[in-house]
N, CA, C and O atoms as CSV, one atom per row, in Angstrom:
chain,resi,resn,atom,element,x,y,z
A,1,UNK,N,N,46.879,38.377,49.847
A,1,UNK,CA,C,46.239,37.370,49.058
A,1,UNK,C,C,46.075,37.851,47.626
A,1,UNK,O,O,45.473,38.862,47.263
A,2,UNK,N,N,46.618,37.087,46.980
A,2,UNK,CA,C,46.356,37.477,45.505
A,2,UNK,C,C,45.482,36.273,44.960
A,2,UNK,O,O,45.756,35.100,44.709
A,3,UNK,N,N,44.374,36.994,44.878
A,3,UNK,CA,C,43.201,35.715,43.993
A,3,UNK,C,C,43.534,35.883,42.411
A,3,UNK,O,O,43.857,37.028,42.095
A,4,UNK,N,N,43.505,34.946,41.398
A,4,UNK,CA,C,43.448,35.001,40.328
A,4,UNK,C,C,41.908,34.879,40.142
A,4,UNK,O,O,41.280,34.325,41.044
A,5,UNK,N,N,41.239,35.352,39.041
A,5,UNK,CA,C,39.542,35.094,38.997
A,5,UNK,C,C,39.919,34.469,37.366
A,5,UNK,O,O,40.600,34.924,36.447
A,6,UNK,N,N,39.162,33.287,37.522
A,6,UNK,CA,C,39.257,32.696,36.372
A,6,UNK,C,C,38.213,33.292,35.853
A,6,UNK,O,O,37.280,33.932,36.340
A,7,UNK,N,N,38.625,32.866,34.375
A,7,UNK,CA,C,37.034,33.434,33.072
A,7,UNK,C,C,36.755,31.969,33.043
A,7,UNK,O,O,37.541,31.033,32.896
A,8,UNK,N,N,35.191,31.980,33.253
A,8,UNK,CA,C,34.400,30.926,32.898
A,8,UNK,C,C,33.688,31.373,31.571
A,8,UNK,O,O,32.839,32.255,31.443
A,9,UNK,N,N,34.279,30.487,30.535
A,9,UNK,CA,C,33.299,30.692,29.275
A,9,UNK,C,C,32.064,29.417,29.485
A,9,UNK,O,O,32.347,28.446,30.187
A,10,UNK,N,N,30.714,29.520,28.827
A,10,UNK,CA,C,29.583,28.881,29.002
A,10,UNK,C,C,30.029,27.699,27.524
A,10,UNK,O,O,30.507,27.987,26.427
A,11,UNK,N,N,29.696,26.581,28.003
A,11,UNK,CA,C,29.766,25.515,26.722
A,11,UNK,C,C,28.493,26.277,25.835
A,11,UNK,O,O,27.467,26.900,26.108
A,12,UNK,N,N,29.109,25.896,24.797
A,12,UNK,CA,C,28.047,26.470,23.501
A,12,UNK,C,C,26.806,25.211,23.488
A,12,UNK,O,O,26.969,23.991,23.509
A,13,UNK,N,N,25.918,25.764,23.458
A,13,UNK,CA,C,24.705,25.180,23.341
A,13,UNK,C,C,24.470,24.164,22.463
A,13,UNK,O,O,24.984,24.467,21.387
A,14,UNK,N,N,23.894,23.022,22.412
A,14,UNK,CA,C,23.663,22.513,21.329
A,14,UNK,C,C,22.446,22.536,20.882
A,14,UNK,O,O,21.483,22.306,21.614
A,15,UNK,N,N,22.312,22.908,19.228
A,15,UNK,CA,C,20.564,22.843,18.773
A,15,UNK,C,C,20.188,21.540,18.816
A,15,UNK,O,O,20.838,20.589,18.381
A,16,UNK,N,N,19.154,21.512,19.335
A,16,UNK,CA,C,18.260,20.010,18.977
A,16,UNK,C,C,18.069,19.872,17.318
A,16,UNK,O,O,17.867,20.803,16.538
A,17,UNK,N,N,18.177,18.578,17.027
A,17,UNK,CA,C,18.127,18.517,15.722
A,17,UNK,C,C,16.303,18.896,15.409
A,17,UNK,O,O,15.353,19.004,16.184
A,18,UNK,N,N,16.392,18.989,14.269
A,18,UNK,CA,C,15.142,20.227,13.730
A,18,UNK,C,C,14.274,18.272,13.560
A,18,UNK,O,O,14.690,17.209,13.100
A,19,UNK,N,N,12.870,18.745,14.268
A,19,UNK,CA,C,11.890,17.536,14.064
A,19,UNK,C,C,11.146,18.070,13.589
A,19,UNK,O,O,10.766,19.197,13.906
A,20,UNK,N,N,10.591,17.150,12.372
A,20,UNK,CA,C,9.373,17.558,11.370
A,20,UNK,C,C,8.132,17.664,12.360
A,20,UNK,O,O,7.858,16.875,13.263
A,21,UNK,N,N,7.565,18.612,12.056
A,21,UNK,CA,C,6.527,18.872,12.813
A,21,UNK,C,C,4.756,17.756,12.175
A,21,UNK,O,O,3.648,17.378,12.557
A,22,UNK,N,N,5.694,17.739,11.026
A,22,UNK,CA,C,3.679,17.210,10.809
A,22,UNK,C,C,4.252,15.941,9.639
A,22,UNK,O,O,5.424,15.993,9.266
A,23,UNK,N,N,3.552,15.107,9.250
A,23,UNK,CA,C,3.995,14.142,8.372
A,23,UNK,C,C,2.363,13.608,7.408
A,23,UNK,O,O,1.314,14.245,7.508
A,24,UNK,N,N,2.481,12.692,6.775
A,24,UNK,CA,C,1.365,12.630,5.980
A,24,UNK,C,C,0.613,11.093,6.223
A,24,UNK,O,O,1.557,10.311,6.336
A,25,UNK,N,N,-0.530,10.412,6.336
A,25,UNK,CA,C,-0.657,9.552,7.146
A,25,UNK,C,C,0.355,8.304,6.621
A,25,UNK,O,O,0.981,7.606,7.419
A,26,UNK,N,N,0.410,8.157,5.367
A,26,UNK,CA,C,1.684,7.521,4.762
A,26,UNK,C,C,2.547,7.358,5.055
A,26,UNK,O,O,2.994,6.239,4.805
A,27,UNK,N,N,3.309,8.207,5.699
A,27,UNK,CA,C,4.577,8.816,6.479
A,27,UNK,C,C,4.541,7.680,8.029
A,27,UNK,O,O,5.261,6.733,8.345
A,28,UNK,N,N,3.535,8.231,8.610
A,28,UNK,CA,C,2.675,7.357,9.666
A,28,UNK,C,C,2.963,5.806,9.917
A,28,UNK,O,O,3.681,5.208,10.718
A,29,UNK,N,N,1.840,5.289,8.587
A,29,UNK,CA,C,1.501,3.973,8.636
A,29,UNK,C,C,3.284,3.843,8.345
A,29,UNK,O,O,4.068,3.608,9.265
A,30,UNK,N,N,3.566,3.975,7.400
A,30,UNK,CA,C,5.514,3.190,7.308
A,30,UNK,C,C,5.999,3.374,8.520
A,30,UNK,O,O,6.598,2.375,8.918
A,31,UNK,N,N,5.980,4.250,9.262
A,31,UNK,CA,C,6.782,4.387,10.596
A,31,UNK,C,C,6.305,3.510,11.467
A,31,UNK,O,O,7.061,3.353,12.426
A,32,UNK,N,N,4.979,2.650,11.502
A,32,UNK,CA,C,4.500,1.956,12.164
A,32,UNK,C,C,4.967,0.328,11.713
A,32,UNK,O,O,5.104,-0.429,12.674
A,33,UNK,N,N,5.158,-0.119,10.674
A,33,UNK,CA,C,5.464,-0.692,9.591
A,33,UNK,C,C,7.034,-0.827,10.538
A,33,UNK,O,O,7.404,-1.701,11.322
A,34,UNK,N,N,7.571,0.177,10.162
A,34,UNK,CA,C,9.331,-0.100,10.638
A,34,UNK,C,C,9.280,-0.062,12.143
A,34,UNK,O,O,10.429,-0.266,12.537
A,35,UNK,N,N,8.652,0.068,12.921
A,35,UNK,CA,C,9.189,0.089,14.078
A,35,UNK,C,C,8.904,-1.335,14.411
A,35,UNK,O,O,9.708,-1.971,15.093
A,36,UNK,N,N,7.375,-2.077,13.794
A,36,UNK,CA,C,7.280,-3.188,14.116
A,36,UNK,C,C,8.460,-4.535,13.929
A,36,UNK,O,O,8.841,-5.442,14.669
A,37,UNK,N,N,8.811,-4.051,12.376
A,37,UNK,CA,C,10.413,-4.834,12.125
A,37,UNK,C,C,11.213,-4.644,12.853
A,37,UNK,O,O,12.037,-5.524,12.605
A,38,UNK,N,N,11.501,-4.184,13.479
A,38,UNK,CA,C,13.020,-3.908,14.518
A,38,UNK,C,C,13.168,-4.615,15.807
A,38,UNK,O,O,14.252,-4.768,16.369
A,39,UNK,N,N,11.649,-5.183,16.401
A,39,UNK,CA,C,11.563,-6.123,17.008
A,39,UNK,C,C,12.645,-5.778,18.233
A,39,UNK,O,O,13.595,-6.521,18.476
A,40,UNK,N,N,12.327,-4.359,19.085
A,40,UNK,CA,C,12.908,-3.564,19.823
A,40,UNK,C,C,12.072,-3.829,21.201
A,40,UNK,O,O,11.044,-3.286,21.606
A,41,UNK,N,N,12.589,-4.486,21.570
A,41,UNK,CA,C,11.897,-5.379,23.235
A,41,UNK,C,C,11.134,-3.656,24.173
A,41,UNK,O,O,10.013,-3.571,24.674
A,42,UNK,N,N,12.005,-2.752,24.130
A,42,UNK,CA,C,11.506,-1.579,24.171
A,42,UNK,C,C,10.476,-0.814,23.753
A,42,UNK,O,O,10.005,0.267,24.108
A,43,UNK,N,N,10.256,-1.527,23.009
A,43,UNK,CA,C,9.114,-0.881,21.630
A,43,UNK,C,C,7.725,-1.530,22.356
A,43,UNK,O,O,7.551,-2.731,22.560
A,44,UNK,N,N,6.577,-0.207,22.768
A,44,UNK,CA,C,5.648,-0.440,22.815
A,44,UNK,C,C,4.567,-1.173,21.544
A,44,UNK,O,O,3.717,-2.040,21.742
A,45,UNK,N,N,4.910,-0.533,20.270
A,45,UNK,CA,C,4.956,-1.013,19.225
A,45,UNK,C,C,4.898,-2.682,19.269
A,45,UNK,O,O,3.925,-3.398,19.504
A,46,UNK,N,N,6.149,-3.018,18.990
A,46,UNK,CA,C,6.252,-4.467,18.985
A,46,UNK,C,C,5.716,-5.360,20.265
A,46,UNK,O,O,5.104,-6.369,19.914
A,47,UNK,N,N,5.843,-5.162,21.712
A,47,UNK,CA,C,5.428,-5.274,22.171
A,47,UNK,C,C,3.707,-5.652,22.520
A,47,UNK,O,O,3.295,-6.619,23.161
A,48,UNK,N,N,2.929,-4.601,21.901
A,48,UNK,CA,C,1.475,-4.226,22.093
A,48,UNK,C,C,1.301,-5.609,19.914
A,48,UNK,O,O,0.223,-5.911,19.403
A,49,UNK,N,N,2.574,-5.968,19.395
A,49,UNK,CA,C,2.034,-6.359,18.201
A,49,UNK,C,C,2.496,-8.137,18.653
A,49,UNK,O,O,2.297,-9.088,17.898
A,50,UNK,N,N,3.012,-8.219,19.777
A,50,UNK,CA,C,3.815,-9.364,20.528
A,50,UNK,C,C,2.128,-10.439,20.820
A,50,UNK,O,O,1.778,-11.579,20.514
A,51,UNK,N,N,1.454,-9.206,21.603
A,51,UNK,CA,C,0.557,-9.923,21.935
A,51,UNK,C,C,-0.602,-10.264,20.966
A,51,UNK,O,O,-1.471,-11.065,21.310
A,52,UNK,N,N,-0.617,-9.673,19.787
A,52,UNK,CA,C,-1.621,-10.351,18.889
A,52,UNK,C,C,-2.808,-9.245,18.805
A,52,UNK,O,O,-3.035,-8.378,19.649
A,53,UNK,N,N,-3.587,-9.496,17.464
A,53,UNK,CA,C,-5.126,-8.877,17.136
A,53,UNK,C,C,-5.608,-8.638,18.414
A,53,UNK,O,O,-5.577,-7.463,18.781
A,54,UNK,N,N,-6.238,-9.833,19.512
A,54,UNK,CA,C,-6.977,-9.599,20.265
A,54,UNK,C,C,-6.923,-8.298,21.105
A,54,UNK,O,O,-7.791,-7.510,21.482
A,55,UNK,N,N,-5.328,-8.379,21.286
A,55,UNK,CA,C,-4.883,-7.411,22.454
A,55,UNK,C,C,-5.217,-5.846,21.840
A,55,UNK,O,O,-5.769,-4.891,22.386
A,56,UNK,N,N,-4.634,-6.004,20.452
A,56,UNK,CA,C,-4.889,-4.461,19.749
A,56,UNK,C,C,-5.925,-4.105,19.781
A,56,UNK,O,O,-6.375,-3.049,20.224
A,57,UNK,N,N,-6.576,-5.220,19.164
A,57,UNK,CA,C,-8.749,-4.979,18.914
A,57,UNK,C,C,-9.244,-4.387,20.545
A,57,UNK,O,O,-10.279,-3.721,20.557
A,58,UNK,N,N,-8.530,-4.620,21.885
A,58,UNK,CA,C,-9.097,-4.381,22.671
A,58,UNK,C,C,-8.890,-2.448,22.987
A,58,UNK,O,O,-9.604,-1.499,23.309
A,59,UNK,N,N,-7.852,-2.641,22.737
A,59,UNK,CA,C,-6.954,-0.923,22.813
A,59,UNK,C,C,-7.989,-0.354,21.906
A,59,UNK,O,O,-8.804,0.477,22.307
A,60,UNK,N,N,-7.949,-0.879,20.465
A,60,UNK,CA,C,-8.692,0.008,19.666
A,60,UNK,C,C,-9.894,0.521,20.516
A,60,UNK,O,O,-10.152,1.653,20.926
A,61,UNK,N,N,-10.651,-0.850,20.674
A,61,UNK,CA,C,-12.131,-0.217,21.623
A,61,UNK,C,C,-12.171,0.844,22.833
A,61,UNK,O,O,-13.016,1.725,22.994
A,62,UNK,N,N,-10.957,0.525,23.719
A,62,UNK,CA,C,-11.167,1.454,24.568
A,62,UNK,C,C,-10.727,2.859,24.306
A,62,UNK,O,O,-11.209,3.732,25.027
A,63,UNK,N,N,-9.487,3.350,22.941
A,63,UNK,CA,C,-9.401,4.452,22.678
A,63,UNK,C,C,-10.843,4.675,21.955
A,63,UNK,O,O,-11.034,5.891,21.947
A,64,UNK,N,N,-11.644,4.178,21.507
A,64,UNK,CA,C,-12.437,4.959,20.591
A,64,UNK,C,C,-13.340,5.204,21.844
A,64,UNK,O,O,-13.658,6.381,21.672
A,65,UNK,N,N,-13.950,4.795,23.010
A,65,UNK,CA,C,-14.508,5.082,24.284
A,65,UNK,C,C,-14.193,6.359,24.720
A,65,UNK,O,O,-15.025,7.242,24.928
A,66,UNK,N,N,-12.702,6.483,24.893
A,66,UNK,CA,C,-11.851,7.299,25.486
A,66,UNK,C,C,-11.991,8.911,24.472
A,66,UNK,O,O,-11.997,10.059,24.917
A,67,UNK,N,N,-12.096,8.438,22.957
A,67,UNK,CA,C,-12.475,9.806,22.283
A,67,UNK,C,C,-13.870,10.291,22.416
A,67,UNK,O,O,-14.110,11.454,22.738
A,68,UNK,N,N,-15.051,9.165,22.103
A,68,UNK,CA,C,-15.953,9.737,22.871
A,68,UNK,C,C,-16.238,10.586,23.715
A,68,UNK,O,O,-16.778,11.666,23.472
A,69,UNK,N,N,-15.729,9.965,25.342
A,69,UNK,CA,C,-15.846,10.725,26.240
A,69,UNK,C,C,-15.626,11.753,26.606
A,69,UNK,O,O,-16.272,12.480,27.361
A,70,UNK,N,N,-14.087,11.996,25.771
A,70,UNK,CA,C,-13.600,13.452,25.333
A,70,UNK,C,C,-14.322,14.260,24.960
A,70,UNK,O,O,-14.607,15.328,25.504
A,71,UNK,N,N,-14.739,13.775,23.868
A,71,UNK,CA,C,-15.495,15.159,23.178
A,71,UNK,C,C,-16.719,15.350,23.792
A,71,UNK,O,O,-17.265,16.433,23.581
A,72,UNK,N,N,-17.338,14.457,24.582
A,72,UNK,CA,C,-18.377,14.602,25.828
A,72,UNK,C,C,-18.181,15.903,26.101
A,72,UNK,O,O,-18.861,16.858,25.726
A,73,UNK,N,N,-16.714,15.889,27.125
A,73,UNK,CA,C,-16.260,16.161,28.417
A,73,UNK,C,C,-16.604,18.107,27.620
A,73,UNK,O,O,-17.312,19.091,27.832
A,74,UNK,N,N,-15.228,17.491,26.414
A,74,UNK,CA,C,-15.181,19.254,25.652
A,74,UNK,C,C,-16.682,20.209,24.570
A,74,UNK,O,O,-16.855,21.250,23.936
A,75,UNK,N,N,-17.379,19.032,24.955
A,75,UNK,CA,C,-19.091,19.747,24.536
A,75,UNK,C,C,-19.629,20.300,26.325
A,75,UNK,O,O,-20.297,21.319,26.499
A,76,UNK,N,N,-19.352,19.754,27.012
A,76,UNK,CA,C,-19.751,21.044,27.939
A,76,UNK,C,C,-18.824,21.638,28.643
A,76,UNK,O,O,-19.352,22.509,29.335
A,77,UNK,N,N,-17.321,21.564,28.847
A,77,UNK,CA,C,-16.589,22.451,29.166
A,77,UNK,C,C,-16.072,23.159,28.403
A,77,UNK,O,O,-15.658,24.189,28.934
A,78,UNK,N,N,-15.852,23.065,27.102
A,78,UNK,CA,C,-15.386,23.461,25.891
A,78,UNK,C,C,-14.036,24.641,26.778
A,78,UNK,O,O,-14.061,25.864,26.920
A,79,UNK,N,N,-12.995,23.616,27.216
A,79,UNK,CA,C,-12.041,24.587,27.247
A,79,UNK,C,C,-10.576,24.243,26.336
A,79,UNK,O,O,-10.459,23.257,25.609
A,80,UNK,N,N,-9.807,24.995,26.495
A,80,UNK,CA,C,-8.172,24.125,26.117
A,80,UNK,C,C,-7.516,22.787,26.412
A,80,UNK,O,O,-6.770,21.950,25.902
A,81,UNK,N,N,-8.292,23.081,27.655
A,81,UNK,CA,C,-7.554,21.512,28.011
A,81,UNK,C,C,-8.710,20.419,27.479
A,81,UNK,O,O,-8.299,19.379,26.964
A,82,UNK,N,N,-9.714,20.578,27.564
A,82,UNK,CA,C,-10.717,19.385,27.001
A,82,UNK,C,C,-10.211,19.420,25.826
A,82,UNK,O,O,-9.289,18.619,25.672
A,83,UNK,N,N,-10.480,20.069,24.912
A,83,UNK,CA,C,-9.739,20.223,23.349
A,83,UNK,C,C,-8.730,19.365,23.524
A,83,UNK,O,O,-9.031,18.185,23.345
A,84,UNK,N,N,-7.322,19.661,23.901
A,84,UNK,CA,C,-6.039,18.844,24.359
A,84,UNK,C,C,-6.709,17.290,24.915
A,84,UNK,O,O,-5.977,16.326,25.141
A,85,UNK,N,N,-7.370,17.273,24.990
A,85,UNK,CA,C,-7.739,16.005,25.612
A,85,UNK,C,C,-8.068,14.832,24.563
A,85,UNK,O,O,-7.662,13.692,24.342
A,86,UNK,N,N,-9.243,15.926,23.914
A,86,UNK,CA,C,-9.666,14.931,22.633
A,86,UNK,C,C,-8.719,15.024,21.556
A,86,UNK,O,O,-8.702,14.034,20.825
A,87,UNK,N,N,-7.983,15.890,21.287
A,87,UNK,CA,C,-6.630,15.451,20.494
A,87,UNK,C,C,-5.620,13.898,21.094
A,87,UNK,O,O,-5.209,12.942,20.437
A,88,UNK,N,N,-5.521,14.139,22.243
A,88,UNK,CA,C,-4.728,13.200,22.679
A,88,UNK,C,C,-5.689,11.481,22.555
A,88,UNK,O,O,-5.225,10.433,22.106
A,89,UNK,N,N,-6.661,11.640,22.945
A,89,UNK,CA,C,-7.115,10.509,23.223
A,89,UNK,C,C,-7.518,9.595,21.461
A,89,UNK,O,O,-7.702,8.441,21.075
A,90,UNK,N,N,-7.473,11.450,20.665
A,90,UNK,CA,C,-7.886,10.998,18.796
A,90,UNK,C,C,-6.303,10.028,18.784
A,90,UNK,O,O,-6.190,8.802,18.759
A,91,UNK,N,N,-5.390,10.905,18.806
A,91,UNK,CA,C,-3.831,10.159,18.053
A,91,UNK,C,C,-4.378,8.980,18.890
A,91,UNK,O,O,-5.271,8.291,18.394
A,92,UNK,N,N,-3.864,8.674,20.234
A,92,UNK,CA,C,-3.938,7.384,20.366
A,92,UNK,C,C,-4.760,6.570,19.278
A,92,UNK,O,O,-4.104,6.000,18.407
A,93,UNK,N,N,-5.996,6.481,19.261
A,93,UNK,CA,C,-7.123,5.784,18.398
A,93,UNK,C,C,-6.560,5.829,17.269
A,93,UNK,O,O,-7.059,4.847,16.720
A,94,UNK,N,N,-5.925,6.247,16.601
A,94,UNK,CA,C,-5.431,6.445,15.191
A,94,UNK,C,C,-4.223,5.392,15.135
A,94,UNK,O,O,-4.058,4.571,14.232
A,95,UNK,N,N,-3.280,5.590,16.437
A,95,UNK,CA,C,-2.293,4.782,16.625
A,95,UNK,C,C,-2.690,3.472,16.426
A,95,UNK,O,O,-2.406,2.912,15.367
A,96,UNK,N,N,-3.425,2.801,17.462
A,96,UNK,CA,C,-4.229,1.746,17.372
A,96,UNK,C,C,-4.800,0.857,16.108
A,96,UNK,O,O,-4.800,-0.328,15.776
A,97,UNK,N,N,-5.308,2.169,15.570
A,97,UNK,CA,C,-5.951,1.648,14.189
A,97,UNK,C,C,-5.126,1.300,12.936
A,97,UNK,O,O,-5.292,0.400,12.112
A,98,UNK,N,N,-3.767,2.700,13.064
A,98,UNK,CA,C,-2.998,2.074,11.997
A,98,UNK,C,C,-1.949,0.949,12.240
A,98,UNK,O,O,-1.315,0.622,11.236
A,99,UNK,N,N,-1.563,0.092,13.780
A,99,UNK,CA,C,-1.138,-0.614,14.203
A,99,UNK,C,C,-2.043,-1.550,13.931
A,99,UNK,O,O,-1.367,-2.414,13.372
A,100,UNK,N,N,-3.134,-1.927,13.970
A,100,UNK,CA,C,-3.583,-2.648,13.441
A,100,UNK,C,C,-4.336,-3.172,12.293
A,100,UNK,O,O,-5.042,-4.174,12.170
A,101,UNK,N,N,-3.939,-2.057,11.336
A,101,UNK,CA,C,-3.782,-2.782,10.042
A,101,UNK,C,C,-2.266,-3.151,9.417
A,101,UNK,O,O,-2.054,-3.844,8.422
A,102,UNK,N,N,-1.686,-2.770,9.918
A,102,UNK,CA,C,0.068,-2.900,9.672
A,102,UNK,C,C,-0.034,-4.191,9.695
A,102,UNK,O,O,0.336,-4.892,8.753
A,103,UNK,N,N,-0.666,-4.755,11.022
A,103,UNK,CA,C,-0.321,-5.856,11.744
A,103,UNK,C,C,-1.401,-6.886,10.942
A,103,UNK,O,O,-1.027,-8.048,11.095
A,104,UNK,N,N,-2.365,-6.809,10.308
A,104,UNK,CA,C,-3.250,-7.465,9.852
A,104,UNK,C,C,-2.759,-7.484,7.786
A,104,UNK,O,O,-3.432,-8.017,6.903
A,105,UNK,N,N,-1.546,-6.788,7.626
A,105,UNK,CA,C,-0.762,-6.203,6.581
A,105,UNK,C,C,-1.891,-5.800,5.651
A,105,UNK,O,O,-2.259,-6.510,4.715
A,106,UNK,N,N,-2.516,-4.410,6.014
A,106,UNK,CA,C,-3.492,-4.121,5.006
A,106,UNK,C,C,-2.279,-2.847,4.963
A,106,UNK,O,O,-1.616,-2.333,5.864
A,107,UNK,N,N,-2.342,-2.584,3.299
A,107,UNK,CA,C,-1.798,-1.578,2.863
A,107,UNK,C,C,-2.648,-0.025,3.352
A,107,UNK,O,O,-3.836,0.202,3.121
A,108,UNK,N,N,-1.948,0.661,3.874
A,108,UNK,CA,C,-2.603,2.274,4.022
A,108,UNK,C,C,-3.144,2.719,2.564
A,108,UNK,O,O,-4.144,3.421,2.415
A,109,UNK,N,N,-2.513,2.319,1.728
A,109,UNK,CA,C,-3.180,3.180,0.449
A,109,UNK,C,C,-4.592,2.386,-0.264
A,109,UNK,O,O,-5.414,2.900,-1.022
A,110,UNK,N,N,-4.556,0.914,0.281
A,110,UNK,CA,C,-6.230,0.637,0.249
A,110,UNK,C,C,-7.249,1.345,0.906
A,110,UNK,O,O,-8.340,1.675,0.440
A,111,UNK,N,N,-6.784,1.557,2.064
A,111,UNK,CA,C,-7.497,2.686,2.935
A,111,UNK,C,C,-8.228,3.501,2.107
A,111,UNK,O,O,-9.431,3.654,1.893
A,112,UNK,N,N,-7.096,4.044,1.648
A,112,UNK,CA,C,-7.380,5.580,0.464
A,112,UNK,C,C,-8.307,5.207,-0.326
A,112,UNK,O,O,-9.365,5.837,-0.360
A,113,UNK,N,N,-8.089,4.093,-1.127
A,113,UNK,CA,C,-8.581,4.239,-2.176
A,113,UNK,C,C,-9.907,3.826,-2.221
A,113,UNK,O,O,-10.620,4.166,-3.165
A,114,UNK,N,N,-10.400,3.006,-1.148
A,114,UNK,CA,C,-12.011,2.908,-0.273
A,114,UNK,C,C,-12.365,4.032,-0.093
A,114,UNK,O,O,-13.318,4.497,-0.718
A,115,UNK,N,N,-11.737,4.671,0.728
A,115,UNK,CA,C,-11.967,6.228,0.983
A,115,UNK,C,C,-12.725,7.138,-0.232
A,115,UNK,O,O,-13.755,7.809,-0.166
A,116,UNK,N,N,-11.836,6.901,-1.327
A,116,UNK,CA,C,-12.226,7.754,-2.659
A,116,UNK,C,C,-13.386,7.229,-3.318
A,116,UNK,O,O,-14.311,7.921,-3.743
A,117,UNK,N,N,-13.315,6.141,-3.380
A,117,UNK,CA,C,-14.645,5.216,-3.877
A,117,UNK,C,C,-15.814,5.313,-3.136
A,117,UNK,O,O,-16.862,4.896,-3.632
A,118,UNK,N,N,-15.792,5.922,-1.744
A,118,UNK,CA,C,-16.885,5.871,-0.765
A,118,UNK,C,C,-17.196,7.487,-1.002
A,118,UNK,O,O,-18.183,7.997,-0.472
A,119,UNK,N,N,-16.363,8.195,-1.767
A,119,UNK,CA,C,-16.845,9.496,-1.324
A,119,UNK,C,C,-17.014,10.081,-2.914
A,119,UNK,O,O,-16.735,11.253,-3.168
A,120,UNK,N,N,-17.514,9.113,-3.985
A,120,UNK,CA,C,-18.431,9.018,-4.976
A,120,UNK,C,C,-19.631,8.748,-4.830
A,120,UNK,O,O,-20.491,9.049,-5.659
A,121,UNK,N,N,-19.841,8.164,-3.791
A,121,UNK,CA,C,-21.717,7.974,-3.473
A,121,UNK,C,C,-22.194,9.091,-3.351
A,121,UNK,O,O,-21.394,9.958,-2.999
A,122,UNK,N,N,-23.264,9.405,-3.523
A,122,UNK,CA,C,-24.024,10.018,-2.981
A,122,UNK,C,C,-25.428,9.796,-2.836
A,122,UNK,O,O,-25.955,9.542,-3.919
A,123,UNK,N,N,-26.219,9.805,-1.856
A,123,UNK,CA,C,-27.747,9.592,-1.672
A,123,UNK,C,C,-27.486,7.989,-1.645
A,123,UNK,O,O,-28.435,7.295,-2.009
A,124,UNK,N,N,-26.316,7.348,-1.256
A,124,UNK,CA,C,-26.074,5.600,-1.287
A,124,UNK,C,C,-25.939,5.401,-3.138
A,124,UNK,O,O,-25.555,4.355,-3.662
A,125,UNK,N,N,-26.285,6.459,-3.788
A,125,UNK,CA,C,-25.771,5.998,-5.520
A,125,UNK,C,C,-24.656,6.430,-5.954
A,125,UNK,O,O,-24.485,7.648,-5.913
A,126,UNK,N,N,-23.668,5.637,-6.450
A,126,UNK,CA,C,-22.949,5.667,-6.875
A,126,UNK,C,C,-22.160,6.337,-8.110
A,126,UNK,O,O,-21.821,5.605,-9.039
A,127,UNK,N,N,-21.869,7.674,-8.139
A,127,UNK,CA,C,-21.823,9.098,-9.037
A,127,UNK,C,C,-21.085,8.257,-10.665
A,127,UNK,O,O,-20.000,7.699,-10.504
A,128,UNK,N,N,-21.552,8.233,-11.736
A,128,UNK,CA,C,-21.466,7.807,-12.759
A,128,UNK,C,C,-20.311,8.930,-13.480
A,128,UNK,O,O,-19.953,8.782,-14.648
């Protein structure tokens, strides 16, 4: 018997393309913005914007419940995974919130700029 032994070379690997790890909430709200345009039957997005304010306003409430309880849970277990928990349950709520101003078309950078104007008060007076 004469065996030949083949050489098996290994397929070369492919890199995953490089994903930005962090983005700016700007970055965010537009990505929320475009996914809603694409009107992608797939798209939880469009979908969750299919059904209207009411439906969002309700999500909003129960993620902000859901962060609560979290940080409940991680004030007396204070471990990794509670931590992981209230991260997860924050993005959602954030999701929610900037889905529904997309959807209500409030610009993200009004946001801001309330933001900046609110954080001239002080003592409720307004820093001159």
């Amino acid at each position: 018997m004469n065996r030949q032994i083949k050489k098996i070379t290994p397929k070369p690997i492919k890199k995953p393309k490089k994903v930005k790890l962090y983005f700016t909430m700007e970055e965010f709200a537009s990505l929320i913005k475009e996914r809603m345009m694409q009107n992608d039957p797939s798209s939880y997005t469009c979908w969750l914007t299919s059904l209207g304010v009411e439906k969002i306003v309700k999500k909003i409430a129960e993620e902000a419940m859901e962060v609560g309880l979290a940080a409940f849970e991680d004030s007396y277990k204070n471990s990794p995974k509670t931590k992981q928990h209230l991260i997860d349950e924050s993005c959602d709520l954030i999701y929610h919130l900037f889905l529904l101003l997309a959807h209500k078309k409030i610009d993200f950078n009004s946001i801001l700029e309330e933001l900046a104007l609110r954080s001239r008060k002080e003592f409720n007076i307004k820093r001159i």
